[in-house]
N, C-alpha and C positions, 0 to 999 in steps of 0.2 A: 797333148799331155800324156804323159808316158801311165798306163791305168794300172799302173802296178803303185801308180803315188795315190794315195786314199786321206786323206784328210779327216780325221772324226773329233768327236767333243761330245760333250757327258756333263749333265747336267747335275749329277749328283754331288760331285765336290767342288764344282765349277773350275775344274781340268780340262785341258788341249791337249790331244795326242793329235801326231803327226807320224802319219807311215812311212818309209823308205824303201822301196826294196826289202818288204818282207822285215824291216828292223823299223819298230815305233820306238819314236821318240816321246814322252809325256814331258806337259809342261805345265806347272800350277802359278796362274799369274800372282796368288795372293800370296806365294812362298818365295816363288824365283828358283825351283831347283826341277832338273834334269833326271828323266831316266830312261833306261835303255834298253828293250827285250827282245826278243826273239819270236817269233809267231808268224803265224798266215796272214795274208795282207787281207780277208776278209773277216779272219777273229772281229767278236765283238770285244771292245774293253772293258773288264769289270772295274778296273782302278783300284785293284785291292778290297772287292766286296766278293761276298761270299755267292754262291750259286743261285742263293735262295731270295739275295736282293740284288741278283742283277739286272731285272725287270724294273722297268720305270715304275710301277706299282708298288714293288716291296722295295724300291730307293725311296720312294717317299714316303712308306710307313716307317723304315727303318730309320732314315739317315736323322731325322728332326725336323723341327721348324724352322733353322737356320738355313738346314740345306734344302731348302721348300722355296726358298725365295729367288727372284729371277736372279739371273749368272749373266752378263753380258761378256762375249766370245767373239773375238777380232779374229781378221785373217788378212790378209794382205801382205804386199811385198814389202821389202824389211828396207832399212835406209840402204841398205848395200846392191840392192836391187835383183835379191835372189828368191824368188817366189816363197824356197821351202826356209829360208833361213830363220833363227830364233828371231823374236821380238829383243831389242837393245833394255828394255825395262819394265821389270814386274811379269815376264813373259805373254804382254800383251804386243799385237800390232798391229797397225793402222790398216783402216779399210775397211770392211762392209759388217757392221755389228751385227750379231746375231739374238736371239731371248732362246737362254732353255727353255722346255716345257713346264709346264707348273705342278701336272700330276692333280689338281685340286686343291694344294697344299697352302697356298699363298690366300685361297678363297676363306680357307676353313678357320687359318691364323686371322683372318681379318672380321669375320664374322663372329669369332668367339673375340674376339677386341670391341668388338661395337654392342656385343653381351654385357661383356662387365663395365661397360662407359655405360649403358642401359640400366646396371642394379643399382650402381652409383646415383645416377641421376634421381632411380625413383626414394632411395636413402632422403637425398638432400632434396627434394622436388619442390619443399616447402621454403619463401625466402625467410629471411630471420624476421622473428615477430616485430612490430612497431607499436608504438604507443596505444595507436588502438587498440589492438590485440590482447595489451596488458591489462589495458583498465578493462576489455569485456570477458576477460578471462577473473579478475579480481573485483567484478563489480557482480558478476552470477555469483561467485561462492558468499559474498557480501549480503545482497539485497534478496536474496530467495529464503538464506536461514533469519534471518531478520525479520519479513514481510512475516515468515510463518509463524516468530516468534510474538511479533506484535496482533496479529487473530487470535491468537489463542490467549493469552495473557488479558485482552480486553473480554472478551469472549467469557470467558470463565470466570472474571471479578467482576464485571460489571451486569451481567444482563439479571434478570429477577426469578425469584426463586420456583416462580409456577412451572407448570410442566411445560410450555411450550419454548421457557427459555432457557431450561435445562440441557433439553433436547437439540435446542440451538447452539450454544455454547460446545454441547460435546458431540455434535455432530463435524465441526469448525476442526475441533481438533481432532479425530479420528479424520478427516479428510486430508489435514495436512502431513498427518502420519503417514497414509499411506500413498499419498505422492513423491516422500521421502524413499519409505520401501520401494518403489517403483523404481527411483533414481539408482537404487543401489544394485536391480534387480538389471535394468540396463547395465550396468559394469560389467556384468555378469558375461555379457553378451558381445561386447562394442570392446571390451576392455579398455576402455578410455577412463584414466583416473579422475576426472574432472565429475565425473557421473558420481563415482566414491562417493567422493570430497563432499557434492549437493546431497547425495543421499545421507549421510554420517552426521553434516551438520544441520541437516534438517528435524531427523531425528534426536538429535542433542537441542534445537530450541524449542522443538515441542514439549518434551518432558520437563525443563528449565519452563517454563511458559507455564506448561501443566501443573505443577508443584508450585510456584510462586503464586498464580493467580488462584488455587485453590485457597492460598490461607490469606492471600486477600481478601474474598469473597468472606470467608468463614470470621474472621476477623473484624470488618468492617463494615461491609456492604450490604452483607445478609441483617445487618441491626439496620441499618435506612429503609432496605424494603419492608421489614417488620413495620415498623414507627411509621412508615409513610399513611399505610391503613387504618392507622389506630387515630384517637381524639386526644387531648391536650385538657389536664385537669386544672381549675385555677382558682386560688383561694380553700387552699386547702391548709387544714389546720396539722400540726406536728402531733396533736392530741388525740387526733381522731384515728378511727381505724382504716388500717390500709386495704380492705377489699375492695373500697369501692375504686382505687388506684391501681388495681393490679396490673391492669388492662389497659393503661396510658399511657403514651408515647413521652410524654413530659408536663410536669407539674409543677406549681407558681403559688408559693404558696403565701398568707397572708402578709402585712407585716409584723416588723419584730421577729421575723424566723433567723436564727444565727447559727451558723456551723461550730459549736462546742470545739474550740481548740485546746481545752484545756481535759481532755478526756481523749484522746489522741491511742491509735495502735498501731503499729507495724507491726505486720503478720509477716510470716516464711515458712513454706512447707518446705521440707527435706525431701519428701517422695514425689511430690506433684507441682511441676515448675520451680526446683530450686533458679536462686538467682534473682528473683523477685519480689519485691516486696507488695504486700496486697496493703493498703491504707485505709482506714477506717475513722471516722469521729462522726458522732452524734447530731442532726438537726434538729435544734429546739427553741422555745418559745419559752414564757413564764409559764404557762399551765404545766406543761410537757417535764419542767424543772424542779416544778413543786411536786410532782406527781413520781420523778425520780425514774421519769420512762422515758425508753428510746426508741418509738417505731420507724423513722426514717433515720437513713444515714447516707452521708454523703462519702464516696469512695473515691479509691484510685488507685492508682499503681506507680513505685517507687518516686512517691512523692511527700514523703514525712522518713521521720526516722523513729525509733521503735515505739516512742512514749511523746513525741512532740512534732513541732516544725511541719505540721499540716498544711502543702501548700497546693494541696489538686484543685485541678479546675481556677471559678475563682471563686477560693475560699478565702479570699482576702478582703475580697472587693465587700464594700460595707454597703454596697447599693445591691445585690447578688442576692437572689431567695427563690431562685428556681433552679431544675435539675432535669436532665434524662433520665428515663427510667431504664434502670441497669436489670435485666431480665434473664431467667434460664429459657435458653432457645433450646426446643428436640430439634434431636438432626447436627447440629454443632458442637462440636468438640470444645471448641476455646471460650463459647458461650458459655457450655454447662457449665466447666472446669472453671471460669473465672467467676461466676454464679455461688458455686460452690467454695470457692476458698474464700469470697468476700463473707459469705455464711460465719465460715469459722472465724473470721479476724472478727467478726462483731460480737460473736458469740464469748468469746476470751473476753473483747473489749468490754461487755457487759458483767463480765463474771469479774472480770478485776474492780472495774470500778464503782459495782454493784447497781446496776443498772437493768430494770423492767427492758425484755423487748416486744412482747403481744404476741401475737400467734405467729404471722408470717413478716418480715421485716421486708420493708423496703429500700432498695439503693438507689442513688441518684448522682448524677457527676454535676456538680453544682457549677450553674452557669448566671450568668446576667442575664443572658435574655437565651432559652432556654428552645423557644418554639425558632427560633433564628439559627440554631445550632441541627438541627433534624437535618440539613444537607449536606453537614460537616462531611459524614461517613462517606458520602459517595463522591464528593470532593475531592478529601483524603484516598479513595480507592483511586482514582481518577490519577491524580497524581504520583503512588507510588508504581502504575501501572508507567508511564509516562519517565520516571526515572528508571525501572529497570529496563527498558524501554532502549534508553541510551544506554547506560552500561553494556546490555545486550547488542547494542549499532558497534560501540568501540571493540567489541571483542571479537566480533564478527568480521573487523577492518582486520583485527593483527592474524585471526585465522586466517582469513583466503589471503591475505599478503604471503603469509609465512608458507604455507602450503603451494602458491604460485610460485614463487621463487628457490622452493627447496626442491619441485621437480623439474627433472632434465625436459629440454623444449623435445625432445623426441617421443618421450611417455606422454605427450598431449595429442598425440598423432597416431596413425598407427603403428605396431613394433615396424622396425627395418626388416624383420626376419620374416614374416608375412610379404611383407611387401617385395622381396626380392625373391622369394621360391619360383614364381613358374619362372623367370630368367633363369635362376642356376640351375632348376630342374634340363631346362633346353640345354645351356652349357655344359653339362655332365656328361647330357647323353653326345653331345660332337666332340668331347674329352675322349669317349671308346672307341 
């Protein structure tokens, strides 16, 4: 072979030049066109790059990631059977393939490709939730504000007034307060909204729970533990004096005691519990009649109308002559308060209808059987505990429902942006 013919190829735009006698021919398979130059048969070829990338180094910083990738470069005799002749198509020709150099270039493109198939994967790394998932994501926000709302609400109406079961009761709920605060104090940390969501509505059934079960207690329960203590008067006369009664849980009194329906009052304070009517009539005997006094009275609340239609307890019942004894409790609010306005309804009721009351009156919720009635209160406690109870279970369904399904399945998990830094961090830096 004549060594003035040189053959070269260039990896940089995947070009074929061909020497002659000191005249190169270039050929670009991927064009199909021809050029023609003048030079030394041992010039290097630039192809049209500058000085500064004609080094296999600065072509592959320069040229791109297209021109990075391998170049497959034919040589061989042509169908005409002329060793140096063009290629018939695409200025390719049969014969012995060649691979440009790669420069690194193919590696780095491939490496930073299996990077962001890597951020991708740990985004979606989680499969989509299944039913499981649903109900233990809706059964925690559900059963943890509930469980804490049903301790505390039992806790605080029902246990008894001494100190140890004071101390109990709000010990119960300071405890579940602050398992709550913890929950939220995690969010804090994990940024997982589910921790929120337990902490928020934890705290919303404790004070709900705390609140309701306080004026249960106060209301209700705190009279059973009072009365349970106490003794039970019986044969007691309408005539006589109320001291030695002060001090009794319930009293039974002779026969012939009848609830005066015709001396009737409906009381309403304007300043202290409007809305209510406080009921009042007279319990009396013939002595009691003739005598034109009223020491006991049997009470209630909106259950007569101003001057008539006395129907509390059973004031109806013609077998009926015994009563609770209606008391000012220290310490309770709704005691004194109800204590006191029954005060005044009887005090009117006497003053209209000219009516003795003795020194300290007594009130009584007039029953049939009187000493049978002492477990009402905590019964009643019992049971409004018990209904708010459920109300609190349904509301606590449509919370965590409504809360699971309003947030995106990715705020249950960690952000994607966390999860994908040290990937792009690495991809940045093989990006310079």
């Amino acid at each position: 072979m004549d060594p003035s013919l040189v053959r070269g190829s260039h990896a940089g735009g995947g070009a074929q030049g061909v020497y002659h006698g000191g005249t190169k021919t270039q050929t670009k398979g991927s064009i199909g066109t021809t050029r023609k130059s003048k030079g030394p048969c041992c010039a290097v070829p630039t192809f049209g790059l500058s000085s500064a990338a004609a080094s296999p180094a600065a072509s592959a910083a320069s040229i791109g990631p297209s021109a990075r990738m391998p170049v497959s470069l034919t040589s061989g005799a042509g169908a005409s059977g002329d060793p140096f002749a063009l290629p018939a198509s695409g200025g390719r020709q049969a014969g012995v393939t060649q691979t440009a150099p790669q420069f690194g270039g193919g590696q780095i493109t491939d490496e930073r490709t299996k990077l962001l198939e890597q951020a991708m994967q740990r985004v979606d790394r989680r499969p989509p939730l299944g039913m499981a998932q649903h109900f233990q994501s809706v059964g925690a926000m559900v059963l943890w504000p509930w469980l804490a709302f049903v301790a505390v609400i039992f806790a605080l109406a029902l246990l008894p007034p001494e100190r140890a079961g004071r101390i109990g009761a709000w010990a119960i709920t300071f405890a579940a307060l602050g398992l709550s605060l913890l929950l939220v104090q995690v969010f804090f940390y994990s940024k997982a909204p589910i921790y929120k969501y337990l902490g928020l509505l934890g705290i919303l059934a404790v004070c709900l729970a705390g609140f309701s079960g306080r004026m249960i207690y106060d209301r209700t329960t705190l009279q059973y533990w009072l009365d349970k203590e106490r003794t039970s008067q019986s044969g007691v006369l309408p005539s006589q004096s109320t001291a030695a009664v002060m001090d009794a849980a319930a009293v039974t009194f002779v026969e012939g005691t009848k609830v005066d329906l015709r001396r009737v009052l409906g009381y309403r304070s304007a300043q202290e519990d409007p809305g209510v009517t406080y009921c009042v009539a007279p319990v009396m005997d013939m002595a009691s009649a003739e005598a034109n006094e009223a020491r006991y009275w049997a009470v209630g609340t909106n259950c007569c109308e101003p001057a008539w239609g006395f129907t509390c307890g059973d004031a109806l019942s013609p077998v009926a002559r015994s009563g609770l004894v209606i008391r000012n409790i220290p310490g309770s609010e709704h005691a004194s308060l109800r204590h006191r306005l029954f005060l005044q309804a009887a005090t009117q009721a006497a003053a209209m209808y000219s009516l003795g009351m003795g020194d300290v009156p007594v009130f009584v919720h007039w029953s049939e059987d009187a000493e049978a009635e002492l477990n009402r209160d905590l019964k009643l406690s019992a049971l409004y505990c018990v209904i708010l109870s459920l109300f609190h279970l349904m509301f606590s369904i449509f919370c965590g429902g409504y809360l699971h399904w309003q947030t995106r399945r990715k705020d249950w998990q960690q952000p994607a942006k966390q999860l994908t830094l040290p990937v792009m961090a690495r991809y940045n830096q093989m990006a310079k």
